[in-house]
N, C-alpha and C positions, 0 to 999 in steps of 0.2 A: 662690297667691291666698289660699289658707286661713288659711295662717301667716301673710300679713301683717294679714291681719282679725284673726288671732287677739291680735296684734301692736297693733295701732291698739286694739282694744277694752281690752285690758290698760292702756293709758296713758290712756286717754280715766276707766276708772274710779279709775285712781290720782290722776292730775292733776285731777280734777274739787273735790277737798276746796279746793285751794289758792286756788279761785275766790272759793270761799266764805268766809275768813277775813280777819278784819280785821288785826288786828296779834300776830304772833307774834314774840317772840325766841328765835333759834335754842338747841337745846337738843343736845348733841351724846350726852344724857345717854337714848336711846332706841335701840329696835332699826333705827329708819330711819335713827340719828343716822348710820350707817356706811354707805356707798355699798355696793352689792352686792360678794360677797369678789371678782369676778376684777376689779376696778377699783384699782389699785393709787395709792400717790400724793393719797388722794381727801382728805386733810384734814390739817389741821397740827392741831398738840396743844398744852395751856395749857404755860404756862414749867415747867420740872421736870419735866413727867410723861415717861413710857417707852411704848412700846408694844411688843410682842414677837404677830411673827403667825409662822404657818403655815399654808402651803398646799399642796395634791397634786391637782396636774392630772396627768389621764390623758387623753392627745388622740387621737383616730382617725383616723389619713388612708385613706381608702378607693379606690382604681382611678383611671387616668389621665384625667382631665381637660384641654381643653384649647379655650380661650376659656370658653363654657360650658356645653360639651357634653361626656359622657364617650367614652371611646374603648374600644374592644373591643380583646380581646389580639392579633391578629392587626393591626390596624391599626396598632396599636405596635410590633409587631415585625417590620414592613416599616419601620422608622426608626431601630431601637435593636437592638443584640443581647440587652437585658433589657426585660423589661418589669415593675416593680414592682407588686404586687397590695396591698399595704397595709402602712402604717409606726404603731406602738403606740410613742407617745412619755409616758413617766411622770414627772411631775416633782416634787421635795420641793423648796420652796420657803422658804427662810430669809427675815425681815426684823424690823430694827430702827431704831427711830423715836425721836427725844428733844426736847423741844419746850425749845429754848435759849434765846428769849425767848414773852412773847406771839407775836410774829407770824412767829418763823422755827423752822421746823422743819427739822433735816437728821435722813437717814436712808441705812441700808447693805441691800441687798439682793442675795441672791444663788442658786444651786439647784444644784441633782445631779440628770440623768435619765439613766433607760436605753432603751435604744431597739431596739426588734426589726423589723427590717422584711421580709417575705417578696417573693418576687422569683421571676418563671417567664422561663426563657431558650428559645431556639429550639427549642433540643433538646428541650425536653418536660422538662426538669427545676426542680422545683418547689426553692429556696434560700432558707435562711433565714439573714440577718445580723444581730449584736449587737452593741452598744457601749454604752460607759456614762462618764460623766465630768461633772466639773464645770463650771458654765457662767459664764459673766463675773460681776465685780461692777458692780455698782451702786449707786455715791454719789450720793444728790441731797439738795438746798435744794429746801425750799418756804417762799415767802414770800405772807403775807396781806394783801393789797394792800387788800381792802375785806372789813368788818365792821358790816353795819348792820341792826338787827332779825333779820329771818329771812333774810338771806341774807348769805351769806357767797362768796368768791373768790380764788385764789390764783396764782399762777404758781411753777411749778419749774425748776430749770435741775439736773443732773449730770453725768457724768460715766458711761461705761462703761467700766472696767479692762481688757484681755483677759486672766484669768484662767484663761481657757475653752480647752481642747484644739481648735484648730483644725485638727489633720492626725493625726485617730484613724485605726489598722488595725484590720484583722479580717479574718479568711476571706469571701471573695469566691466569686461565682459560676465566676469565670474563675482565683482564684488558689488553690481548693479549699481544702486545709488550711494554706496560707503566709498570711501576713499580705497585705494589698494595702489601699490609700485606699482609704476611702469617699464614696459622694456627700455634695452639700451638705447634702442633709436629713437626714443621720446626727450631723452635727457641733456640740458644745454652745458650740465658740466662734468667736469674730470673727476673731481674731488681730490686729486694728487697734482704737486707741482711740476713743472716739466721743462725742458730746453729747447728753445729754436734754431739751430742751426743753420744754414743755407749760402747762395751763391748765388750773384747775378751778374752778368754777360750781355752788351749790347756792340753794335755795330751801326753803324749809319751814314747814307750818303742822302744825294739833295732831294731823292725823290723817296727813299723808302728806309726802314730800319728792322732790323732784325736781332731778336733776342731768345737768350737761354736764362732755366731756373733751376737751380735744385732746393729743395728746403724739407725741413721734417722738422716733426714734434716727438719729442721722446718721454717718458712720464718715468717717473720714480714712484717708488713707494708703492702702499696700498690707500686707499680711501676708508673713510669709519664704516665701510658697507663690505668690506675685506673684497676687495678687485681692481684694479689695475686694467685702464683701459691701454688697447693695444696703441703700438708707436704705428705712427704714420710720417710716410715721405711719399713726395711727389716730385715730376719732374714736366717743366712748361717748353716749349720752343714757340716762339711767336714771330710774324715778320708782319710789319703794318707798313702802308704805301699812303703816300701823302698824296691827296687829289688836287689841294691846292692850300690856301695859308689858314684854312679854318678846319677844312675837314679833311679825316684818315681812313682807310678802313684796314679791317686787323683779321688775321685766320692764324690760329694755331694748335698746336697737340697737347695735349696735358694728359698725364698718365699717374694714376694712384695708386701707392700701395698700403694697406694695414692689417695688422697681424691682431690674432682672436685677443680676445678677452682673456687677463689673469686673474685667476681667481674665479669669484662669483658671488651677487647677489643673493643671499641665502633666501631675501624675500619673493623673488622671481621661481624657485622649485615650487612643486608639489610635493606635500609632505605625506610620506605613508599612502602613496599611491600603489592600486591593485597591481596585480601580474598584467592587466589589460592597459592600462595605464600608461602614456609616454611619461616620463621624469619634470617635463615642462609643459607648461598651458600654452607657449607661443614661440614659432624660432625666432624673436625679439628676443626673448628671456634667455636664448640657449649661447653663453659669449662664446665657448668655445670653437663655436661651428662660424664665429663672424669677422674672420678674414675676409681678405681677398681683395680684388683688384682690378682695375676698369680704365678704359679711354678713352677719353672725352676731344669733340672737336667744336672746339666754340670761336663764332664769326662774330665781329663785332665793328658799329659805326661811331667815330670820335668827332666833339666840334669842341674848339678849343680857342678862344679868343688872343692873339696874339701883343705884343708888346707893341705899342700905339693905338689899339681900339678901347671904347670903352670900358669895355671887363673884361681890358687883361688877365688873362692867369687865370679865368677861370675854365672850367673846362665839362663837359655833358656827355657822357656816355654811355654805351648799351651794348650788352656782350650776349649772344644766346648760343647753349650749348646743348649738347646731344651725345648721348652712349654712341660708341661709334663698337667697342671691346668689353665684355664682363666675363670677370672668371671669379666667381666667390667661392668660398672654401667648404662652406655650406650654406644649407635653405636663408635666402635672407632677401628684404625688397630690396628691389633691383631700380637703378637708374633712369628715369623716363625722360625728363625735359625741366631743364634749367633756365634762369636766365636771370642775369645782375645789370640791374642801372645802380647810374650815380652821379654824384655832384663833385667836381674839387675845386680849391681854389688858392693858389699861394700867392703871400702876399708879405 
């Protein structure tokens, strides 16, 4: 209850300017000109120009959760032979933008993370697994459908590549020092290509801006490992208030949705396990059970160099987020604490 008061009053003071203004033409030339950093996607650029960002998320998943309640270790491991205690996923995030006319922008997007996850089996032994790899690309079109005063609107379409290592090894709880699969939350890729869809919405007057997102990934096919990772859509609303010509700050909702796993890793079961026996060593390994859906509310501070100081365009930011809602579909790690900086700079 806290957090969404705290939630409602941060938009109630940002959105309150936009009330009050008569007629503003949008200015893209401010620190609210840019959607909060973890909002990807969020603007096409004038003809010519470049944009070059960077980003590093570091995400927390914290203890099984499951619809949206957590689970104690013992109730998990009457279901699984693991029970994972927390996954630290880090990610460097490349992207490039180039605004090809007025109203169409394409750009390439792509990351590297590594990932540590700890993991406690029956026995009483505490395991720690690693992996690190590159994660799919991402082409997308943005086209600017409406441009009038202070507001502006776009739709995207792309493309996801599978670039991404979809059937990393590593030492396992059960395969000690020998390489063995890891669950799906270890994995940085698809291994199936897929479509980016989505929608972006902004509004803006002299002191603050306010925007909306919808966007999703949809996948085709199977992968050589026969599974189909679940489609994912999400949906952002953000309102950022301008302090003065350098700095912003940003609060808004972001909401997740994705749907289990099709298919399945054949290497992730237990083969010829007894009548005492769950089917699977970890609920990582079990896709069916790995829907679901969460809200996140992440606050964020922008400094963004204007047109006449020395680094213009370029731009520094910091967003940190937090579960605010989880509803998973089944037992799976749960949401802890987020947070993306980054660098941009067009030119």
């Amino acid at each position: 209850m806290v957090r969404r008061s705290l939630l409602a009053a941060a938009f109630v003071l940002v959105a309150t300017p936009l009330a009050a203004q008569e007629e503003v033409v949008w200015n893209p030339d401010r620190p609210d000109g840019h959607a909060p950093l973890g909002v990807v996607a969020d603007r096409t650029l004038g003809q010519g120009q470049v944009q070059f960002s960077y980003r590093f998320f570091q995400i927390n998943n914290k203890g099984i959760w499951f619809d949206n309640d957590s689970l104690d270790l013992d109730t998990s491991l009457d279901f699984y032979r693991v029970a994972p205690l927390s996954l630290d996923n880090l990610t460097h995030q490349i992207e490039v933008a180039y605004g090809a006319t007025p109203e169409l922008t394409v750009m390439a997007r792509i990351d590297y993370s590594t990932r540590e996850r700890q993991q406690f089996t029956g026995d009483g032994t505490l395991f720690v697994t690693e992996a690190d790899g590159l994660g799919d690309l991402e082409l997308t079109g943005l086209y600017e459908f409406y441009s009038q005063e202070a507001v502006r609107a776009h739709v995207q379409l792309g493309a996801l590549v599978p670039t991404g290592q979809d059937n990393p090894t590593a030492p396992t709880p059960f395969t000690g020092t020998d390489e063995g699969a890891l669950p799906y939350d270890m994995r940085p890729g698809a291994g199936v290509f897929g479509v980016l869809p989505g929608m972006t919405a902004q509004i803006q007057n002299e002191m603050a801006s306010v925007g909306a997102q919808v966007r999703g990934t949809v996948y085709f096919g199977e992968n050589d490992l026969e599974y189909r990772p679940g489609n994912r859509f999400e949906g952002t609303l953000w309102a950022g208030y301008r302090l003065n010509s350098f700095f912003s700050v940003s609060a808004r909702a972001r909401f997740q949705t994705w749907s289990r796993i099709q298919g399945g890793d054949p290497n992730l079961l237990i083969f010829n396990p007894s009548d005492d026996d769950p089917p699977f060593y970890d609920p990582g390994n079990d896709g069916f059970n790995l829907g679901g859906s969460q809200l996140e509310i992440p606050v964020g501070l922008n400094l963004y160099m204007p047109s006449g100081t020395r680094f213009e365009g370029h731009r520094l930011a910091i967003e940190y987020m937090y579960p605010a809602h989880r509803s998973y579909d089944g037992p799976q790690l749960g949401l802890d604490r987020s947070v993306v900086v980054g660098y941009q700079v067009v030119f």
